[in-house]
C-alpha positions in Angstrom: -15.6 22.1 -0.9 -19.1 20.6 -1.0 -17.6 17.8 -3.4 -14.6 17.1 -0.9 -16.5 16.9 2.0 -19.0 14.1 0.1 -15.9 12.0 -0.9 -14.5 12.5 2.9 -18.1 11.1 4.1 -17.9 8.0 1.8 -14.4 6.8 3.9 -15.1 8.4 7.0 -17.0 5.1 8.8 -14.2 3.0 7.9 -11.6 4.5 10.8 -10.1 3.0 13.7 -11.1 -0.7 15.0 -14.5 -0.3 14.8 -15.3 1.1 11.3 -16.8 -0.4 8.7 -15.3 -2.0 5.3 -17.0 -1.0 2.0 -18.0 -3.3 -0.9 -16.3 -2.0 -3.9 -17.7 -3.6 -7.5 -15.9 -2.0 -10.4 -17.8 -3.7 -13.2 -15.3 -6.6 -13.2 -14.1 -7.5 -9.7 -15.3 -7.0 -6.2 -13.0 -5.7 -3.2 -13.9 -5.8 0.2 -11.3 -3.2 2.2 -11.6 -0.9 5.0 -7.7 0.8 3.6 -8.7 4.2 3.0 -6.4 4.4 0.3 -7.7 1.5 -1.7 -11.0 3.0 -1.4 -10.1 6.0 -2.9 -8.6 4.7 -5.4 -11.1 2.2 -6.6 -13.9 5.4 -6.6 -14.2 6.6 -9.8 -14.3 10.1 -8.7 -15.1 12.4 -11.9 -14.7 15.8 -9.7 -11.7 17.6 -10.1 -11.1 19.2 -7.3 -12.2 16.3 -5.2 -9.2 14.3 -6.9 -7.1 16.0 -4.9 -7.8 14.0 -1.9 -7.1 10.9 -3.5 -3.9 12.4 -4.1 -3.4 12.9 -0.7 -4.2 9.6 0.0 -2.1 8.0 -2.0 1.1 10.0 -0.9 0.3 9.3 2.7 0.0 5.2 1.1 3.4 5.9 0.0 5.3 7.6 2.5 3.9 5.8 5.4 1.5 3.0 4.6 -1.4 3.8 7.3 -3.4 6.5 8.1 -4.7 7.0 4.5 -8.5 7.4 5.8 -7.3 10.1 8.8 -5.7 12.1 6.0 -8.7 12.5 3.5 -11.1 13.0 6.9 -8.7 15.6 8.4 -8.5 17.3 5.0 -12.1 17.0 4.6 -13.2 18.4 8.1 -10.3 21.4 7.5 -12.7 22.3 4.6 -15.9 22.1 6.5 -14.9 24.5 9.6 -13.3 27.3 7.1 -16.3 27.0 5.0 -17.8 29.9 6.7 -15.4 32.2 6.5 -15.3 31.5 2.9 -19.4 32.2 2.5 -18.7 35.5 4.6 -16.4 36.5 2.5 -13.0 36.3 3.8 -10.1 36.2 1.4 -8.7 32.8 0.6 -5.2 34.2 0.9 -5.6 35.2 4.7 -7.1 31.5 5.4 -4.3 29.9 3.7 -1.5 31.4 5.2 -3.0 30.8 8.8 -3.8 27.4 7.4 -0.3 26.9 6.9 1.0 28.2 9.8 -1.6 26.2 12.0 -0.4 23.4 10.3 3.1 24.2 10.7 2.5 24.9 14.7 0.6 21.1 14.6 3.8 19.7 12.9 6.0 21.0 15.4 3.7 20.1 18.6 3.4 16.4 17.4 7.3 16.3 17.4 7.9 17.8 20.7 5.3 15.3 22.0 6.9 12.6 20.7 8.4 10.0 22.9 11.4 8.7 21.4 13.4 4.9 21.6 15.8 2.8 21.5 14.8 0.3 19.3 17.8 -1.8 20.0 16.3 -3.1 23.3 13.7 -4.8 24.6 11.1 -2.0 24.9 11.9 -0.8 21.9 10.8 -4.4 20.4 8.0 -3.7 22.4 7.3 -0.5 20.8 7.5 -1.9 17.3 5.2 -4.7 18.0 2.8 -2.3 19.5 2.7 -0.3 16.9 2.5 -2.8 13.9 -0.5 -4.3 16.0 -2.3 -0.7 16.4 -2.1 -0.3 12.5 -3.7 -4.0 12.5 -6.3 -2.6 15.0 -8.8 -1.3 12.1 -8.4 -3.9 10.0 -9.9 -7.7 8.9 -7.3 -9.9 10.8 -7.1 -7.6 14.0 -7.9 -10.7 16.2 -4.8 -12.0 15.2 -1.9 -9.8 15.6 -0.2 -11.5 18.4 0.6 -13.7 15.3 1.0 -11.6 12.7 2.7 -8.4 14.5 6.2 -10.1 15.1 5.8 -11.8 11.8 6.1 -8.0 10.5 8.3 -6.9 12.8 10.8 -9.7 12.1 11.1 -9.0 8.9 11.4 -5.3 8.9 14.1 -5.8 11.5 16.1 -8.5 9.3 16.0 -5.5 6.1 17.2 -2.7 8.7 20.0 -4.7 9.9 21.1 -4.3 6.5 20.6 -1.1 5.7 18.0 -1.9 3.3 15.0 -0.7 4.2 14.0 1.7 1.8 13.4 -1.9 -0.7 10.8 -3.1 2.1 8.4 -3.5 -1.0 10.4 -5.6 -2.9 12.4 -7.7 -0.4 9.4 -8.5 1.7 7.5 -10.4 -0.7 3.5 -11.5 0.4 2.2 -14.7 -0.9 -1.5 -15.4 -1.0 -3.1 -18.9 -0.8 -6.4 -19.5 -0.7 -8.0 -22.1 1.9 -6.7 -23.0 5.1 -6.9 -21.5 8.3 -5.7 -17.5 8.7 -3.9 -18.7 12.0 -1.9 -21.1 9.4 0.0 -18.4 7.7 3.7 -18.4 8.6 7.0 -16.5 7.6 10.2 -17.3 5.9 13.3 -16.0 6.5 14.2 -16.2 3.0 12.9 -17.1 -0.4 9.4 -19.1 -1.2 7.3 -19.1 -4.3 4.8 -21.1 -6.2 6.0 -24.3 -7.6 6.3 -23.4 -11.4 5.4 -25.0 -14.5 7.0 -28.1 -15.4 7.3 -31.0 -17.5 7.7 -35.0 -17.4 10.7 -35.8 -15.5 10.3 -33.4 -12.6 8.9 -36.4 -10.2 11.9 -37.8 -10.6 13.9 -34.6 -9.7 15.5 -34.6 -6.3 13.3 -32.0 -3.8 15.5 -31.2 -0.8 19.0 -30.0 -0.5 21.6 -28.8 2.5 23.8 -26.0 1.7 23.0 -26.5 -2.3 24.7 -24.1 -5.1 22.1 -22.2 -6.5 22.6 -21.5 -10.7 20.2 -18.5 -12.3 19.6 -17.7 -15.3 17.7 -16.1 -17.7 18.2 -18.7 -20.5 16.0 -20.7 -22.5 16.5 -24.2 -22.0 14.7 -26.1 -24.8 15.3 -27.6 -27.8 14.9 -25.2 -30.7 14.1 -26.1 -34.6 15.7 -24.0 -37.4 14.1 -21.2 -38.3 11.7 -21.9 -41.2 12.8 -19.6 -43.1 16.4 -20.4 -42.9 17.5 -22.6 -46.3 20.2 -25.1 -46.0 21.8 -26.8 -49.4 22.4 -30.5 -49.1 23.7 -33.0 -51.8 23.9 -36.3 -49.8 20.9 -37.4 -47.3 23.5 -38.0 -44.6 24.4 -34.7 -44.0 20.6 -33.5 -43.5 21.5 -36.1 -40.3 24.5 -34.3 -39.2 22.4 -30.9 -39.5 19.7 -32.1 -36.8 22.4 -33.6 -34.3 24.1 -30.2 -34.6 20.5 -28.8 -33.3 20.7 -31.2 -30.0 24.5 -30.4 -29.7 23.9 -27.1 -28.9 21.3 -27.1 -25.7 23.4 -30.3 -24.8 26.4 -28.1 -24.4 24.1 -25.8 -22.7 22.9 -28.7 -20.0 26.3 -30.1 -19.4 27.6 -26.3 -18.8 25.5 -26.0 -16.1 26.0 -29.7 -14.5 29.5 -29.0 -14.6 29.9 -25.7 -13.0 28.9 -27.6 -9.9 25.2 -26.1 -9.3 22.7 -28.5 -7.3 19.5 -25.9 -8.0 18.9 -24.6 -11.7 16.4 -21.7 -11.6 15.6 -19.6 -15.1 13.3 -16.9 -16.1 12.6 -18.8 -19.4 11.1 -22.1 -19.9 13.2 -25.3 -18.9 12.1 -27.3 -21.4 11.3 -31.9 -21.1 14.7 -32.9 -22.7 16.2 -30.3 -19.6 14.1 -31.4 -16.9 15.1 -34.9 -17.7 18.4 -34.4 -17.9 18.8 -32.9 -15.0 17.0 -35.2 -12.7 19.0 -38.1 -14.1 21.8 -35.9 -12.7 20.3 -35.0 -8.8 20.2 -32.0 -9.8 16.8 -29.5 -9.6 15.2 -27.2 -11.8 12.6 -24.7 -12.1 11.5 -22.6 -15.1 9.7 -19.6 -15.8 10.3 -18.1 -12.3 8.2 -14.5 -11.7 11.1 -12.0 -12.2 10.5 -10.3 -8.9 10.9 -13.6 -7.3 14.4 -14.4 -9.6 15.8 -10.9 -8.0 14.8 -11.8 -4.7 16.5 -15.0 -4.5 20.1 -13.3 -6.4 19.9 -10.5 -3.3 19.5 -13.5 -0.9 21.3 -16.5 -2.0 24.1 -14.0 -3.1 24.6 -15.1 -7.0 23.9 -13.7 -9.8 21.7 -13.8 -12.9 23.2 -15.2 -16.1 22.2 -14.7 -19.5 24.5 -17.1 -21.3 25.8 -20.4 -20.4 29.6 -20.0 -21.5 32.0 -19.8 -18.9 30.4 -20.5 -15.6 32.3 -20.3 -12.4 32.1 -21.1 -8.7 32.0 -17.1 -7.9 28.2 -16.7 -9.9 26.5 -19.6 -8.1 24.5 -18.3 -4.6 23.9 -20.3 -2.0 21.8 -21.3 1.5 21.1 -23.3 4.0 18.6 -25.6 2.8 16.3 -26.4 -0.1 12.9 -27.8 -0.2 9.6 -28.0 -2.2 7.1 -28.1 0.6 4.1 -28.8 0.3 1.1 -25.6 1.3 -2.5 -25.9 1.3 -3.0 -27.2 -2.3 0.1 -25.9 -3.9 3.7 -26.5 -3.8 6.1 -24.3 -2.6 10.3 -23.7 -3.9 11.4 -22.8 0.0 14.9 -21.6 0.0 15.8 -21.5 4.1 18.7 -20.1 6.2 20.0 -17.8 3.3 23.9 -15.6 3.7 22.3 -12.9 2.9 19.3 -12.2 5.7 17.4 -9.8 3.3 14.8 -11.1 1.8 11.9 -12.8 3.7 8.7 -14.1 2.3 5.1 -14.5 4.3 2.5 -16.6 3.1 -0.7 -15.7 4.0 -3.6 -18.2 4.0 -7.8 -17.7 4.5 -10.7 -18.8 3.7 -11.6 -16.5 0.4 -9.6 -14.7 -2.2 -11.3 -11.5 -0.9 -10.2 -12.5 2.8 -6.4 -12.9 1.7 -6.4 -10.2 -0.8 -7.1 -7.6 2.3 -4.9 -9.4 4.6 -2.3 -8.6 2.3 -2.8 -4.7 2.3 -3.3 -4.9 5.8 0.2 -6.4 6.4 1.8 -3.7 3.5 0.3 -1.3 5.6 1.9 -2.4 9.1 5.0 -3.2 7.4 5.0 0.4 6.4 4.3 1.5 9.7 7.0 -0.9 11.2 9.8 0.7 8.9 8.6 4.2 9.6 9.0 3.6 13.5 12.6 2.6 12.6 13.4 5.9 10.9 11.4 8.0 13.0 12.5 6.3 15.9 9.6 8.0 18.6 5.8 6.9 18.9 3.0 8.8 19.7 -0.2 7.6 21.2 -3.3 7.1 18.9 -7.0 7.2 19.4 -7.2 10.9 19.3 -5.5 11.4 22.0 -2.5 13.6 19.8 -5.0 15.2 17.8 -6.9 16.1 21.1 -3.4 17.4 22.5 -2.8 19.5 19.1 -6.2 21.3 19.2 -5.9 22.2 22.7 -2.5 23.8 22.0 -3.7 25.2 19.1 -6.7 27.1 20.7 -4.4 28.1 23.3 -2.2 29.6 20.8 -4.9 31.2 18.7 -5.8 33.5 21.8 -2.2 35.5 21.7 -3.0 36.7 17.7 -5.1 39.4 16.7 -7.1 39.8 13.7 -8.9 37.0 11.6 -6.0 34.3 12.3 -7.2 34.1 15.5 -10.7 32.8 14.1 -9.0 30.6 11.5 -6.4 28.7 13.7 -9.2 28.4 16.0 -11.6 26.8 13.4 -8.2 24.5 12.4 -7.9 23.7 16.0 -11.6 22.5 16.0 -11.5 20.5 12.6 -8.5 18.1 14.4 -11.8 16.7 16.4 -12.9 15.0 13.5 -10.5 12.1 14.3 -11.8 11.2 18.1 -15.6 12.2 17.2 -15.5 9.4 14.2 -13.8 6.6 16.0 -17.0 6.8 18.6 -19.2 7.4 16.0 -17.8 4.7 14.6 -18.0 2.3 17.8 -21.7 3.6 18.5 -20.9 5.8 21.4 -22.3 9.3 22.4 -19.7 11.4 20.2 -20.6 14.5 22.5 -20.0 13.2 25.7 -16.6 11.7 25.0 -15.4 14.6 23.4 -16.2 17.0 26.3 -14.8 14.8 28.7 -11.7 14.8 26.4 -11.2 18.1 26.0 -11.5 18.8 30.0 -8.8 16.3 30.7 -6.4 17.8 28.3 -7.5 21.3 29.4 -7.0 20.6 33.1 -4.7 17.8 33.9 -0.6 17.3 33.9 -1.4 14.0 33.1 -4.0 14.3 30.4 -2.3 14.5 27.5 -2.3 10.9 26.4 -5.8 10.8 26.6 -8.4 9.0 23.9 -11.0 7.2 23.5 -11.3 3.9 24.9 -13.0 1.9 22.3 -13.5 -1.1 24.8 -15.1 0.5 27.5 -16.7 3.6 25.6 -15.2 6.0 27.7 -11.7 7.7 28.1 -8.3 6.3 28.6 -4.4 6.6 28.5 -4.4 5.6 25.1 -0.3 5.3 25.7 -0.6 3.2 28.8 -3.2 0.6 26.3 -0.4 0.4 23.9 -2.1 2.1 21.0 0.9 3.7 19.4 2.0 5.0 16.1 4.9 6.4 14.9 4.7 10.2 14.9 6.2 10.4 11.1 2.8 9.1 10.4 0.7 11.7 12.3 3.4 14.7 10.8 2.8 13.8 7.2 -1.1 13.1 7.3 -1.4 17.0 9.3 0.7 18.3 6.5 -0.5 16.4 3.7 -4.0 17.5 5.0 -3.4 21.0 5.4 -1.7 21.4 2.0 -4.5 19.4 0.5 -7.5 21.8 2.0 -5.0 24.9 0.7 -5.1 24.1 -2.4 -8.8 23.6 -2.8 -9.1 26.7 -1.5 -7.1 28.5 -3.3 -9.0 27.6 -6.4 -11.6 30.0 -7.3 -13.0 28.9 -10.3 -13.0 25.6 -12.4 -12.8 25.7 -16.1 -13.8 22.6 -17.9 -13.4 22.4 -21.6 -16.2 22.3 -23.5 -17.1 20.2 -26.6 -17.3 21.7 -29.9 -20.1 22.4 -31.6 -19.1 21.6 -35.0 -18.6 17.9 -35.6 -15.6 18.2 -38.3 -13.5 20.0 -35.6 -10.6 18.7 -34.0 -12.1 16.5 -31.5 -8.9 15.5 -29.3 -10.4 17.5 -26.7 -14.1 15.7 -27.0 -13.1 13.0 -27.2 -11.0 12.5 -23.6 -14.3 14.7 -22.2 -16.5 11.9 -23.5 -14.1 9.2 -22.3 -14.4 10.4 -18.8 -16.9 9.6 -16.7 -19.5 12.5 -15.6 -19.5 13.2 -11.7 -21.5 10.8 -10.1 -25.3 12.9 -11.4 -25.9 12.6 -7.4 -23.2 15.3 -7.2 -24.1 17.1 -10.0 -27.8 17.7 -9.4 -26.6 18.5 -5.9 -24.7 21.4 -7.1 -28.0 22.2 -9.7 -30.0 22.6 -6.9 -27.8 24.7 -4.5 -27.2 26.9 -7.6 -30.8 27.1 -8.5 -31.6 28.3 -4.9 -29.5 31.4 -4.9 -30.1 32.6 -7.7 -27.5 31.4 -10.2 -27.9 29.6 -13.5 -28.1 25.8 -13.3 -25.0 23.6 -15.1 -27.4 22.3 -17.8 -27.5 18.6 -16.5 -31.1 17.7 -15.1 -30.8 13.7 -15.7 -29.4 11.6 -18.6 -30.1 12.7 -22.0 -32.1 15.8 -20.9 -30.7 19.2 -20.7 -31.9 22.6 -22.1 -30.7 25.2 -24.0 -28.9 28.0 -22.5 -28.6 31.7 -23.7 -31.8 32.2 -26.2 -34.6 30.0 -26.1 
């Protein structure tokens, strides 16, 4: 418990709009992020019962994008509040299973608070705006969601008017360039990459098109030599000649194959070699080689063609096609734009800054409101944010605690308390008087009809109808991170003992299981001595670790 609650302090001042963002240095790169779920998993965390909370935060990344920090400090602050019952010597079973039906109570509550949607109207636009600018709240580039939110919201729409929203990832592709102003960045409905690698002739090439025919393939376009080892018998010099035009013969039937099934746009995996690139923009016709893969797929779902892996017998039903075709030019790179596409999947948002650090955590700030965004289209119904449903929870919670007898009634009470830890960080976060905006929280849920959308105002540093301010999240999210939290802090506790395997003694022995000991890290030694110590003082025997390279000898001696 002790180890989960250290990991939950490390991400705990990086909630809500105020918190801080941590400097992570791994050795090789640094990361600047305030996404809970980056943090936790850049932290080499050596404990293992502590890894279950990045666990948790990683499932919450996945199934809903935000909320990754609430999770581990809801989880974390479950652990603290049954902590005593654990010291006094309560069984873990009876905590779990109240656990779990708190949690299961909490679950329920959120839904029946939820305020559902039509997101086919105007408010329900609204609603998805709001809420993709509330997950922006907390992070780097919340000064600028009035531009970014309908970016997001744009393009999540476009994918649900399809039906295809479970490939938000990989249709909604995020392209970072460095320099420039953030307020610069800009969407694409449709496909956009980096220029890719080319050779001499490309100048030449023709760089915008209306309503081209798009040819894509995963061919290698270059001029290949024999094979060294490959041994050809000649008796007259001439035919060596005839051997070396058969080599040119073959990627020139290549070339006019695809000139003459009538493509304007030639785009392959594999290199387009000089020879090609010249060919073709003697022809008007454009080329681009090497294209990322991700990038290939996303232009086959959009222009609607598809990927060919030989040149023989091309037809008019394989090409895709759109709108219109240009190379633009961005910042200091150049950019394929393919606009106005049949297919309205795919879009594409480049994301400028000023450093690679900047853009890097504007683009998990954007994964995380996309997320968000497509959640509120599943889930349909918001709930407010800023504590005010946690607030709501625990007061229905302690209310319910009073009609059980027995220990339950301690334990869902103690659950009840632990949802606090949500409002109390965001003001200790914002630098306001936790105390004082908690009680007045908890007397305007107690005693008013009205109260229940009630948080903390991080503007004014006082209370307010969070609902009324537009802080809203989809209640999916707030379900998942109770349960996720819940589970998390029942499984910790239903550990009772951690067995780590130790190293042998005798240096011929099989040492598969040394050696992945050694390769691991040891906890943090902070951690470790901690845990010395607190043995030391009641009593029990220490772990052995009292700094690098010193320990003693246990048993005789």
């Amino acid at each position: 418990i002790n180890a989960c609650q250290a990991v939950a302090d490390v991400v705990k001042t990086t909630l809500g709009p105020r918190g801080m963002d941590k400097l992570i240095f791994d050795g090789r790169k640094v990361t600047i992020s305030n996404d809970g779920a980056t943090i936790m998993r850049l932290l080499d965390i050596a404990h293992p019962a502590a890894k279950t909370l990045v666990d948790i935060s990683m499932s919450q990344d996945a199934e809903v994008g935000d909320g990754t920090t609430s999770v581990v400090l809801l989880a974390g602050s479950m652990l603290k509040s049954i902590k005593p019952f654990v010291e006094e010597g309560v069984h873990p079973q009876i905590i779990i299973r109240n656990m779990r039906t708190a949690a299961k109570l909490a679950v329920e509550k959120v839904s029946s608070l939820s305020v559902s949607y039509d997101i086919h109207t105007k408010e329900g636009e609204d609603m998805l705006i709001k809420c993709a600018s509330t997950s922006l709240n907390s992070k780097l580039i919340a000064g600028h969601q009035d531009l970014f939110s309908p970016m997001i919201v744009e393009a999540v729409k476009q994918l649900d008017a399809a039906g295809a929203l479970d490939d938000v990832n990989s249709l909604v592709a995020i392209k970072k360039i460095p320099g420039g102003d953030v307020r610069s960045s800009f969407l694409v409905k449709g496909v956009a990459f980096k220029k890719t690698f080319s050779y001499a002739g490309f100048e030449q090439m023709t760089k915008k098109f209306d309503q081209p025919k798009i040819l894509l393939l995963n061919v290698e376009l270059e001029l290949k030599s024999e094979k060294e080892n490959a041994e050809v018998r000649i008796t007259d010099p001439e035919e060596y000649q005839s051997i070396v035009d058969a080599e040119w013969q073959v990627i020139y039937d290549k070339l006019d194959a695809c000139v003459n099934c009538g493509a304007n746009i030639v785009l392959s995996k594999l290199p387009i070699g000089d020879l090609a690139t010249q060919y073709f923009a003697d022809r008007g016709l454009f080329c681009a080689g090497r294209v990322e893969d991700a990038d290939l797929k996303r232009v086959c779902k959009a222009t609607g063609g598809t990927t060919q892996t030989t040149t023989n017998g091309l037809y008019d039903g394989i090409l895709g096609t759109c709108g219109k075709f240009e190379e633009k030019r961005v910042g200091d790179e150049r950019f394929n734009v393919f606009e106005d596409c049949p297919l309205s999947l795919t879009s594409t948002m480049v994301l400028r800054g000023g450093s690679e650090q900047f853009i890097a955590e504007s683009e998990r700030s954007v994964h995380d409101a996309l997320m968000v965004v497509k959640r509120c289209l599943k889930s349909k119904s918001v709930v407010a944010g800023g504590g005010a449903v946690e607030m709501e929870v625990s007061k229905y919670l302690r209310q319910h605690a009073l009609t059980i007898e027995g220990k339950g009634q301690l334990i869902i009470s103690a659950f009840a308390k632990s949802l606090e830890v949500v409002p109390q960080q965001l003001c200790d976060n914002a630098g306001f008087d936790a105390t004082d905006i908690l009680s007045a929280l908890r007397r305007k849920h107690a005693q008013d009809e009205d109260g229940k959308w009630f948080g903390v105002d991080i503007a004014g540093g006082s209370i307010c109808d969070t609902f009324k301010s537009g802080v809203w999240e989809p209640s999916d999210n707030k379900c998942n991170s109770l349960g996720a939290a819940a589970e998390a802090a029942c499984v910790i506790l239903s550990i009772d003992e951690t067995v780590v395997n130790p190293r042998s003694q005798d240096p011929g022995a099989a040492g598969g299981g040394g050696a992945a000991m050694q390769q691991q890290k040891p906890l943090s030694n902070m951690m470790g001595n901690a845990m010395d110590s607190v043995n030391a003082q009641q009593g029990g025997s220490r772990s052995g670790n009292l700094g690098n390279g010193v320990s003693y000898m246990k048993g005789r001696g």
